[in-house]
C-alpha positions in Angstrom: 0.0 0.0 0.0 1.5 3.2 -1.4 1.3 5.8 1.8 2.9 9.0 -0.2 0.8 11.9 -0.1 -1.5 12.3 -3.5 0.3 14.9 -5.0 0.1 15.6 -8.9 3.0 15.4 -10.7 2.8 19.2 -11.6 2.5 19.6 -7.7 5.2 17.6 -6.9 7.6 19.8 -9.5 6.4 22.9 -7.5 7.0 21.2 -4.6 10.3 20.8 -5.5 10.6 24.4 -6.8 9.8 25.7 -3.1 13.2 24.2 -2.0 14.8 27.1 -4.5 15.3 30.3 -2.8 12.4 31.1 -5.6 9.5 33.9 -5.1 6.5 32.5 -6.3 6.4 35.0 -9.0 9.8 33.9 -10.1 8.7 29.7 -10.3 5.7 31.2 -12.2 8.0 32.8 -14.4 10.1 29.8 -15.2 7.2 27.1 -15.6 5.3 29.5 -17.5 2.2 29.9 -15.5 0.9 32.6 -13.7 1.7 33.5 -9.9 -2.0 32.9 -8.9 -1.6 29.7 -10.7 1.3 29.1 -8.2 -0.2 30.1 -5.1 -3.0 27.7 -5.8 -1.0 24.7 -6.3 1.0 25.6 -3.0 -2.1 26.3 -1.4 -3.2 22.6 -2.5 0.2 21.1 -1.6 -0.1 22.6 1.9 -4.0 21.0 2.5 -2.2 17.8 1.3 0.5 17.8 3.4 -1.3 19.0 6.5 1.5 22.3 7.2 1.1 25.8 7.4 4.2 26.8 5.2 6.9 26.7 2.6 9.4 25.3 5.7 6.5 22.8 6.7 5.8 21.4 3.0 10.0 20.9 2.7 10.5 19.0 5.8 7.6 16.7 4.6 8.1 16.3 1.2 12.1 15.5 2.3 10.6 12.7 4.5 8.4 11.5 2.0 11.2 11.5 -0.6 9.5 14.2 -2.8 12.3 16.7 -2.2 15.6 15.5 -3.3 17.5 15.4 -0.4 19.9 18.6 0.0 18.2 20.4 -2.8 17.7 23.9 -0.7 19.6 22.4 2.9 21.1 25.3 4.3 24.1 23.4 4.7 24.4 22.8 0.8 27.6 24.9 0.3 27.0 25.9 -3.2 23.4 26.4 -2.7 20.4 24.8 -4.5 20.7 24.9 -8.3 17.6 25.0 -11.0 19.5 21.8 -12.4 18.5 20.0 -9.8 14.3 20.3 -9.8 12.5 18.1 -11.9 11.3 20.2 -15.1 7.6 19.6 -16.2 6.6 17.6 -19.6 6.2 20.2 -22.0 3.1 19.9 -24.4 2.8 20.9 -27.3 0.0 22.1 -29.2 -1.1 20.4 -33.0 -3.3 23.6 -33.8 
């Protein structure tokens, strides 16, 4: 029985985008989506987590294995890199 939280795959790439010293505005930016669009998902990724924060949603998705593990530590000496987050499937349109 699979016990990791029900996250979409698009939430689990901004999951993994929190661990970027990212604004919202700026992981918007580079998934090509609107900030609101953003602050829903984390909004959703927070209910489904059961925490009250960007800090919260981290230590939970780094327990569940959802965070790669050092990806935004604040121990990583050479900080977290954009490298390192999984990039959404792009789709393309046959319009």
């Amino acid at each position: 029985m699979d016990t990791t939280p029900p996250l979409t795959q698009r939430e689990r790439v901004i999951l993994a985008h929190l661990a970027l010293p990212l604004t919202l505005g700026e992981i918007a930016s580079s998934l090509y989506v609107t900030r609101n669009t953003v602050k829903s998902q984390v909004r959703s990724i927070y209910l489904k987590l059961g925490v009250a924060d960007r800090e919260g949603a981290l230590h939970v998705g780094r327990a569940w294995g959802l965070v790669p593990e050092g990806l935004g530590s604040p121990d990583d000496d050479d900080g977290p890199r954009k490298a390192d987050v999984p990039r959404p499937a792009v789709q393309t349109s046959t319009r």
